[in-house]
Structure formats: structure tokens, C-alpha cells
N, CA, C and O of each residue as an XYZ file, in Angstrom:
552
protein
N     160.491   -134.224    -19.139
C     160.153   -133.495    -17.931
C     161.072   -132.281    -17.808
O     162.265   -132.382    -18.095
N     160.481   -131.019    -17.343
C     161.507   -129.991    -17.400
C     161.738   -129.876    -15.953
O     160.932   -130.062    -15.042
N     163.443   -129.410    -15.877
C     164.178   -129.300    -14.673
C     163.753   -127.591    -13.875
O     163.495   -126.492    -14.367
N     163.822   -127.941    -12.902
C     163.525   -126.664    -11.887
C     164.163   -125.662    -12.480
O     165.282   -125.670    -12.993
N     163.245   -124.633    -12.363
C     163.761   -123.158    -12.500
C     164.772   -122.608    -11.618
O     164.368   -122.625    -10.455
N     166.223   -122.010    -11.772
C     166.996   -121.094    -10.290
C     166.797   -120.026    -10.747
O     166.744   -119.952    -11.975
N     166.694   -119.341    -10.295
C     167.503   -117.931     -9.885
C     168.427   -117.405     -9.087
O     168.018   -117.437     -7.927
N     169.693   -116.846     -9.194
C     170.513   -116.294     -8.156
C     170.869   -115.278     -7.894
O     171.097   -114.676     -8.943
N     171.112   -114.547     -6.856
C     171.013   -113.501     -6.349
C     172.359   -113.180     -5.216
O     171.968   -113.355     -4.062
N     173.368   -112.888     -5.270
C     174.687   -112.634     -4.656
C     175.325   -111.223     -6.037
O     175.271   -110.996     -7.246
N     175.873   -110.650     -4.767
C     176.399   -109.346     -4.969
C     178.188   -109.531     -5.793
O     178.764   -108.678     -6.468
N     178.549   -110.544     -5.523
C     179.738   -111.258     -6.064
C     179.629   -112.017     -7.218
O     179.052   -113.098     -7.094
N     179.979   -111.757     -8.133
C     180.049   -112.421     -9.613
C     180.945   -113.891     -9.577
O     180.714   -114.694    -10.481
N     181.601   -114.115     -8.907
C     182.796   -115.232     -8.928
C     181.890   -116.468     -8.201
O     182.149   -117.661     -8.353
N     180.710   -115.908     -7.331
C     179.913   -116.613     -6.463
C     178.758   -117.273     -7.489
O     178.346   -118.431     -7.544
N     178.482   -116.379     -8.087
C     177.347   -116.288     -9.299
C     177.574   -117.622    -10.219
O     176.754   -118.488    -10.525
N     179.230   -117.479    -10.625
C     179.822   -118.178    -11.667
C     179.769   -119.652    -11.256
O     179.390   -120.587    -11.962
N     180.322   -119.713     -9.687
C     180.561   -121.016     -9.320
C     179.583   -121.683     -9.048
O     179.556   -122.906     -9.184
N     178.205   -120.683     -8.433
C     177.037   -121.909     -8.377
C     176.117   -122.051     -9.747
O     174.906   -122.268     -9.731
N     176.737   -121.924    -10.656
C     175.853   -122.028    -12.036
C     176.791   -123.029    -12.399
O     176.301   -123.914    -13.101
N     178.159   -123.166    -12.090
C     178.282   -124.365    -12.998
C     178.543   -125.730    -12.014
O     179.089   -126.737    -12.465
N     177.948   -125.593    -10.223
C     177.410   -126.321     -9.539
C     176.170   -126.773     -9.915
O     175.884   -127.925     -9.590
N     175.554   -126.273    -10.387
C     174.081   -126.534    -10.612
C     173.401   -126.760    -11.682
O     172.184   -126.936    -11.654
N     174.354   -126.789    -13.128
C     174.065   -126.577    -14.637
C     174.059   -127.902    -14.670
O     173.674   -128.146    -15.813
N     174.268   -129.028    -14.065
C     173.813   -130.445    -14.616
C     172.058   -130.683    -14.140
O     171.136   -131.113    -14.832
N     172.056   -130.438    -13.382
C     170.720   -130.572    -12.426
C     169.491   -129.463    -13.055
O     168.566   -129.733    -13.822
N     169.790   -128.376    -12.543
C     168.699   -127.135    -12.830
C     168.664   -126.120    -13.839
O     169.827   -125.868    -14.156
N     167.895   -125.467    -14.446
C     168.392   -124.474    -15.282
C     168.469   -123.256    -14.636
O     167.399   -123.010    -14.079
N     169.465   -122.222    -14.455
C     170.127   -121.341    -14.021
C     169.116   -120.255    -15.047
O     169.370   -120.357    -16.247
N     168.061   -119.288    -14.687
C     167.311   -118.818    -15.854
C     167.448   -117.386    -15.593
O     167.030   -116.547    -16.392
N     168.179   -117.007    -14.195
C     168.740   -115.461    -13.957
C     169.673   -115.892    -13.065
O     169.785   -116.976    -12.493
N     170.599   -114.494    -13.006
C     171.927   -114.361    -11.517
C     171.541   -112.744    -12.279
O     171.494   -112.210    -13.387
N     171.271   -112.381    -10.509
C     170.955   -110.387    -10.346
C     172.414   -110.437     -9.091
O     173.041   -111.305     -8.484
N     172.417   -108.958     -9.209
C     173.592   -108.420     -8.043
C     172.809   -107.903     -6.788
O     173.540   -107.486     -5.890
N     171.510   -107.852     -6.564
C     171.096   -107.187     -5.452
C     169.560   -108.117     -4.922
O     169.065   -109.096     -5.480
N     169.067   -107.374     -3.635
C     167.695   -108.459     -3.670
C     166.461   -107.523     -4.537
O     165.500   -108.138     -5.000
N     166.556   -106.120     -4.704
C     165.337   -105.767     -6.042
C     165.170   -106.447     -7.692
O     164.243   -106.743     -8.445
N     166.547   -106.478     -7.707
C     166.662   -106.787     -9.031
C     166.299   -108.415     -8.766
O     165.956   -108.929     -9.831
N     166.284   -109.175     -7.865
C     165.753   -110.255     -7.597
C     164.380   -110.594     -7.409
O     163.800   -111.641     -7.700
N     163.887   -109.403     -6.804
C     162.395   -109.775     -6.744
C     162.009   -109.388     -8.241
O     161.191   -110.148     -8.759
N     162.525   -108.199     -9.111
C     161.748   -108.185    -10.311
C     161.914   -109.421    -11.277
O     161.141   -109.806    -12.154
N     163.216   -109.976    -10.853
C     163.545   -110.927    -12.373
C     162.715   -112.360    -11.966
O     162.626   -113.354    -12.686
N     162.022   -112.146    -10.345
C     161.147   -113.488    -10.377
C     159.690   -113.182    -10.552
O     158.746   -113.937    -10.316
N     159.662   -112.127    -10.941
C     158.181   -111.879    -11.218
C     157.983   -112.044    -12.605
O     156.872   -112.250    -13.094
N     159.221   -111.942    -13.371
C     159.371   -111.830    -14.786
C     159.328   -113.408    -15.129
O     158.463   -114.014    -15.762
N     160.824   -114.031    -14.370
C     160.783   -115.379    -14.577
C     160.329   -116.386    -13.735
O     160.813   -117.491    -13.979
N     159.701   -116.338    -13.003
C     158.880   -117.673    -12.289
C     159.599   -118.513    -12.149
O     159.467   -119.513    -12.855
N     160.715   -118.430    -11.115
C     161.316   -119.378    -10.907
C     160.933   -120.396     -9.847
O     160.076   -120.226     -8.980
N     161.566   -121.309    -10.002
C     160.763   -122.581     -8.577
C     161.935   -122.228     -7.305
O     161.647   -122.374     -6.118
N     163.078   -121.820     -7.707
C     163.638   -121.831     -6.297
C     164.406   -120.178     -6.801
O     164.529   -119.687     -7.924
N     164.842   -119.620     -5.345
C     165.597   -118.660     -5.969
C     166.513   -118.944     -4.576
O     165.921   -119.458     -3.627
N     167.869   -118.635     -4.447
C     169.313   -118.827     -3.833
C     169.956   -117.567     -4.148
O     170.516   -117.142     -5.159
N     169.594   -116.838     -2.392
C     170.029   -115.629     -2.455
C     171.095   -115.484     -1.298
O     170.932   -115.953     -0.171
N     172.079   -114.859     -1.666
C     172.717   -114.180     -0.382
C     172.391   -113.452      0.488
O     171.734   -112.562     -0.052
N     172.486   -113.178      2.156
C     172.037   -112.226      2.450
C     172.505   -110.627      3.075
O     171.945   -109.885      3.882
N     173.548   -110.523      2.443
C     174.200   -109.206      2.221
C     174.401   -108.947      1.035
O     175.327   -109.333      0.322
N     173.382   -108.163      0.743
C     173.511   -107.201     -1.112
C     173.059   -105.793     -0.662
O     172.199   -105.446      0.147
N     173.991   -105.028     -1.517
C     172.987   -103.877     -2.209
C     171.793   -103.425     -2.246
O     171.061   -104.412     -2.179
N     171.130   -102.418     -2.321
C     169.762   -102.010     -2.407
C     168.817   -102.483     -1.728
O     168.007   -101.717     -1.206
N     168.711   -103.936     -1.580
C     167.958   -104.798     -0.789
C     168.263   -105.937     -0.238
O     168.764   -106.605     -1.142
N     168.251   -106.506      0.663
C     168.985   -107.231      1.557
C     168.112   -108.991      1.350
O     166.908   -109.076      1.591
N     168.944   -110.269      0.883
C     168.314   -111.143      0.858
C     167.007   -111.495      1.478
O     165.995   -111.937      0.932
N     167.235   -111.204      2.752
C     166.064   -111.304      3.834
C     164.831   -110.406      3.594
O     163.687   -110.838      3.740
N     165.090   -109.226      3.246
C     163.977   -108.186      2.882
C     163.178   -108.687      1.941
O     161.960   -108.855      1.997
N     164.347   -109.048      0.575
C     163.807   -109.573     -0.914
C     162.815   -110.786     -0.601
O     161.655   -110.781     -1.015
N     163.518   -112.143      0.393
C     162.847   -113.044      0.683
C     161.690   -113.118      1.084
O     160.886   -113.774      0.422
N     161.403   -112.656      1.930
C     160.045   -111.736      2.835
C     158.792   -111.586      1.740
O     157.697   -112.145      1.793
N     159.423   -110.423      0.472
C     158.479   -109.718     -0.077
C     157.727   -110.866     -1.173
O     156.600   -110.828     -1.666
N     158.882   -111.935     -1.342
C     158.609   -112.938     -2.011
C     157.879   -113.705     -1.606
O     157.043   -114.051     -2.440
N     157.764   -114.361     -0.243
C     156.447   -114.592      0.235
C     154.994   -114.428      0.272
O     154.093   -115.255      0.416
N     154.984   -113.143      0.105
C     154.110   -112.438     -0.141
C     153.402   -112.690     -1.516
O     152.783   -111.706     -1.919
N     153.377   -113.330     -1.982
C     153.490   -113.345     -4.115
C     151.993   -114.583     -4.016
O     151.621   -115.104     -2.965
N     151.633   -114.714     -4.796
C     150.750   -115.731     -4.851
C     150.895   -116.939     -5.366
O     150.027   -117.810     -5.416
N     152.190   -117.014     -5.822
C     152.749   -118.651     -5.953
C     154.385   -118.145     -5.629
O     155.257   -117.777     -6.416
N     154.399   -118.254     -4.512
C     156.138   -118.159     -4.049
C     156.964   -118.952     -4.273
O     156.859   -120.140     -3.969
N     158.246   -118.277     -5.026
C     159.401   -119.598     -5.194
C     159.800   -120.313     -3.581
O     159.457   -119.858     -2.489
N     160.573   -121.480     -3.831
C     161.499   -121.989     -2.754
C     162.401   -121.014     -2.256
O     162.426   -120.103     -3.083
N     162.946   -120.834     -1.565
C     163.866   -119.664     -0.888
C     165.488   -120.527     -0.013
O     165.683   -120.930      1.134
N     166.037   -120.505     -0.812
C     167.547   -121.110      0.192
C     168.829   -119.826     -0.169
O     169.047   -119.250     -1.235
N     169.429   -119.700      0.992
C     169.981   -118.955      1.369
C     171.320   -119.363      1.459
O     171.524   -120.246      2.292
N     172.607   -118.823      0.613
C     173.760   -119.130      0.634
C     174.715   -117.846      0.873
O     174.879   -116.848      0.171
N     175.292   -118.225      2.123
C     175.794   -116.901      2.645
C     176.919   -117.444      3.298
O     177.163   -118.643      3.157
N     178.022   -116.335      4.369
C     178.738   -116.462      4.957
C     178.082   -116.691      6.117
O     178.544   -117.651      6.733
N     177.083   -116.097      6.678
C     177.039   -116.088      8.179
C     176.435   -117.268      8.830
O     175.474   -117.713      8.202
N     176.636   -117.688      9.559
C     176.730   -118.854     10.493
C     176.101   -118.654     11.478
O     175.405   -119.564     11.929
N     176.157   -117.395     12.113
C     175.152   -116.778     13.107
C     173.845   -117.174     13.820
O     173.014   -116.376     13.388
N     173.345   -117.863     14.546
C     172.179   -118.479     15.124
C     171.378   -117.454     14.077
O     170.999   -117.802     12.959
N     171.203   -116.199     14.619
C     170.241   -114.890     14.779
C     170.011   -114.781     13.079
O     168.942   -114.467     12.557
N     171.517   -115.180     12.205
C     171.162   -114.737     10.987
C     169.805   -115.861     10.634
O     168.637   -115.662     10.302
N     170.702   -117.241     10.917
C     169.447   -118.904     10.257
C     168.261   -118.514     11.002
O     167.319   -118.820     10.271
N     167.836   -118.023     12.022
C     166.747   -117.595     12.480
C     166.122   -116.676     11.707
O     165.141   -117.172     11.155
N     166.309   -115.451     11.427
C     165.921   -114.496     10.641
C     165.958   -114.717      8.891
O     165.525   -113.896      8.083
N     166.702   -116.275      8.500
C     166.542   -116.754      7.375
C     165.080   -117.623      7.173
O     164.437   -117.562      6.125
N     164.631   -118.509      8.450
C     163.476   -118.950      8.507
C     162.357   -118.055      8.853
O     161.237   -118.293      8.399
N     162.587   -116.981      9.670
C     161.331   -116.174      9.582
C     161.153   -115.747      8.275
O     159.961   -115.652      7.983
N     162.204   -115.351      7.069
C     161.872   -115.010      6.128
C     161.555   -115.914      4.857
O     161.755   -115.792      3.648
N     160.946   -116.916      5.707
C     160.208   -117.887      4.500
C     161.367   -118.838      3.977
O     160.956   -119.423      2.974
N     162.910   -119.271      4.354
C     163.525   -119.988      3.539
C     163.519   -121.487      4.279
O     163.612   -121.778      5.472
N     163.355   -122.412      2.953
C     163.194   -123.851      3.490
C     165.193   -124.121      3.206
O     165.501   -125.217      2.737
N     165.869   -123.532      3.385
C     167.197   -124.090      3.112
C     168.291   -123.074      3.499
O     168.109   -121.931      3.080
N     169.469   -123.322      4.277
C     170.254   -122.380      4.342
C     172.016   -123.091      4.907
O     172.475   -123.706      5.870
N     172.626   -122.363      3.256
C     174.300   -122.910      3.293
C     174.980   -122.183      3.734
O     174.580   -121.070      4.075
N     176.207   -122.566      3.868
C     177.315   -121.366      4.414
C     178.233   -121.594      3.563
O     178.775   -122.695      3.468
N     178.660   -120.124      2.505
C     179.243   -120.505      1.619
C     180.329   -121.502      1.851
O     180.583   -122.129      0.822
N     181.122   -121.877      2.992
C     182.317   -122.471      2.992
C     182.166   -124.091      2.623
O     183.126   -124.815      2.359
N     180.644   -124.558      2.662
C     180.123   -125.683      2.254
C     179.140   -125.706      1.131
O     178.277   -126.579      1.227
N     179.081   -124.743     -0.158
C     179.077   -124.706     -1.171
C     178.853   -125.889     -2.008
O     177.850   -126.126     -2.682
N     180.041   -126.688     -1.868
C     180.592   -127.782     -2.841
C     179.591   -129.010     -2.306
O     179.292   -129.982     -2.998
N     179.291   -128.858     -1.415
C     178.943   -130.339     -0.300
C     177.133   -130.440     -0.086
O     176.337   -131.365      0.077
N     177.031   -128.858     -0.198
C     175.740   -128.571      0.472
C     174.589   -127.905     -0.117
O     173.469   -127.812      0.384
N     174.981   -127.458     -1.221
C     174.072   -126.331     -2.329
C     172.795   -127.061     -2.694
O     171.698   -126.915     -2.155
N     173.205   -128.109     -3.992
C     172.281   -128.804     -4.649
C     171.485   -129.766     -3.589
O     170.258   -129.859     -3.632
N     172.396   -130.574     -2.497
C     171.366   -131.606     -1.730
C     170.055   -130.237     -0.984
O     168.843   -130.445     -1.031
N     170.691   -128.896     -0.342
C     169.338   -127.744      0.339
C     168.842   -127.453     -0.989
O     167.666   -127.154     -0.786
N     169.109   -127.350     -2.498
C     167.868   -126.887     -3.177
C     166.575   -128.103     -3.375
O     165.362   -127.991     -3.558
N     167.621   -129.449     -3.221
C     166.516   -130.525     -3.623
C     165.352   -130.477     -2.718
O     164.140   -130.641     -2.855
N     166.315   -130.133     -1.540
C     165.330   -130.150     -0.392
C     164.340   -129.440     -0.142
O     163.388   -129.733      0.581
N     164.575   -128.183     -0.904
C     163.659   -126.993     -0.975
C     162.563   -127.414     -1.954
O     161.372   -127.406     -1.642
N     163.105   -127.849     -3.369
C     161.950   -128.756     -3.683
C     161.139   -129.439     -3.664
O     160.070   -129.364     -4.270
N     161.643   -130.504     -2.713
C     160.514   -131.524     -2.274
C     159.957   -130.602     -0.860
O     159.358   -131.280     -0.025
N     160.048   -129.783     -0.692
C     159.174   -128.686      0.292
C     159.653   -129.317      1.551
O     158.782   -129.694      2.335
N     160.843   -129.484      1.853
C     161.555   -129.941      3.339
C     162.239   -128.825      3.426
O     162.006   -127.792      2.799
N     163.288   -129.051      4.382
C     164.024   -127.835      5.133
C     165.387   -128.242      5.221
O     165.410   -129.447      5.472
N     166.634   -127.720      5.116
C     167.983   -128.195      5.180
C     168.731   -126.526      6.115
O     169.160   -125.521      5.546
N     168.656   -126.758      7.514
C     169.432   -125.984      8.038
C     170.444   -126.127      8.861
O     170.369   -126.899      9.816
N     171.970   -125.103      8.495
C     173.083   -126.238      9.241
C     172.918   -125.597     10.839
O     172.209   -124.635     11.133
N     173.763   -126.392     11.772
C     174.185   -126.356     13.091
C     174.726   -124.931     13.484
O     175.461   -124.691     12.526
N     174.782   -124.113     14.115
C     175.645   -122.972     13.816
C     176.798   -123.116     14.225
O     176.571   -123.496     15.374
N     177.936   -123.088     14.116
C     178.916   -122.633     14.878
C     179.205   -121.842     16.001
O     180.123   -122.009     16.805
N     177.976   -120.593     15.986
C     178.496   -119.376     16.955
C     177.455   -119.757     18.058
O     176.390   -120.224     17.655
N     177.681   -119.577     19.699
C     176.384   -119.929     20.094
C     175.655   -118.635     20.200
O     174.450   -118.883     20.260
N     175.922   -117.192     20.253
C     175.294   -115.930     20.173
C     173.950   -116.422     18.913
O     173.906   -116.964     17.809
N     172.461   -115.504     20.476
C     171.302   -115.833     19.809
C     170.829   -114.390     19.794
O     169.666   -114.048     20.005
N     171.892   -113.538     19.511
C     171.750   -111.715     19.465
C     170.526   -111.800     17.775
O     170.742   -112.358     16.699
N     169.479   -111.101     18.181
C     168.719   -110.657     17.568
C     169.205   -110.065     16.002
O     169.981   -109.147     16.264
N     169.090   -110.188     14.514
C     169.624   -109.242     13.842
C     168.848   -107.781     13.597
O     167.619   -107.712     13.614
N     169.443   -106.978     13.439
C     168.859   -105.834     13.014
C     168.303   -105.535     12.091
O     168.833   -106.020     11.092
N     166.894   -104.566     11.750
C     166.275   -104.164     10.714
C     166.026   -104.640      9.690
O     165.393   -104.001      8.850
């Protein structure tokens, strides 16, 4: 049986490094891009089943990339591993189609159980910390 496709998508290489060899027993790791364009092309190329994006990059913004990925006619899973904690951000992570969303500081604890989850087509979103339900921008 072949293991799920990833793709990853964070603007930080050290981030890149650590969830590939979080995830190299389980999934095959079949791209890591630095931005969300270079993310939407390398899943059109590679068909991945989940893709785990950050959502502060370069050129295109996880959320934007996520969005457009929706849009596709067989859409990957979408989980989101970021810093922000933000009500407004996990809100604006589920409008943009993601069944999963970590905060990098729970990485170690929380990555692989939200991709499984994204697999079996459930949802893994944490509690926020902040109670601000400020809208995000653009």
C-alpha cells in the first residue's frame, strides 16, 4: 500500500527540515517550496494528498495558496502549521478550506496526529489562546 503524498510549504528551511524528518516514518515528503505559488505549482505537478503550509510566505500567502487549491478538481488535504494562535487567523484557516491547524510551538505533539486527521477527512483545530476575534486582512 503506498503512504500519503506531503507537500510543504514554509518560508523557513530549518522548519522544512524538521517536519520531514517528523514525518519521514509515516508519509512521503514528495516537495518543501519557500512560498504559497511555488506551492500551488509543485501540487499541480505532484498530486499530493495533503499539503502543510505556513501562513506567512512570500509571494503568496498560505491562505491565498490554500483557497486557490480548493478550487482544483481533486483538492489536496490542507493543514496549516504556523505561529499564529489568533482566533481570526484559525478562522480564516477554515474558510480557506483547511481540515487541520498547528501552532508551530506544538509541532512535536501535534503535526502527524492533524495530518492523519486530514486524511481520514476530519478536522483537528487547537483552542486559541488569544480571545481577539479581529477580522484578518486581505
Amino acid at each position: 500500500m503506498s503512504r500519503p503524498r506531503i507537500l510543504l510549504a514554509d518560508d523557513h528551511s530549518s522548519i522544512l527540515d524538521r517536519v520531514v524528518r517528523l514525518v519521514a516514518d509515516e508519509f512521503d515528503v514528495v516537495g518543501a517550496v519557500n512560498d504559497g505559488q511555488a506551492a500551488l505549482d509543485a501540487a499541480a505537478i505532484l498530486h499530493p494528498d495533503v499539503v502543510v503550509f505556513d501562513i506567512s510566505m512570500p509571494i503568496m500567502s498560505g491562505l491565498d495558496a490554500a483557497a486557490r487549491l480548493g478550487e482544483s478538481p481533486r483538492p489536496p488535504r490542507i493543514v496549516f502549521l504556523t505561529v499564529h494562535d489568533d482566533p481570526a487567523f484559525i478562522d480564516a484557516a477554515r474558510d480557506a478550506g483547511a481540515q487541520a491547524y498547528v501552532i508551530k510551538s506544538h509541532i512535536g505533539t501535534d503535526l502527524v496526529p492533524a495530518i492523519r486527521c486530514a486524511l481520514e477527512g476530519r478536522s483537528q483545530f487547537p483552542q486559541p489562546a488569544s480571545s481577539s476575534r479581529e477580522r484578518i486582512p486581505g
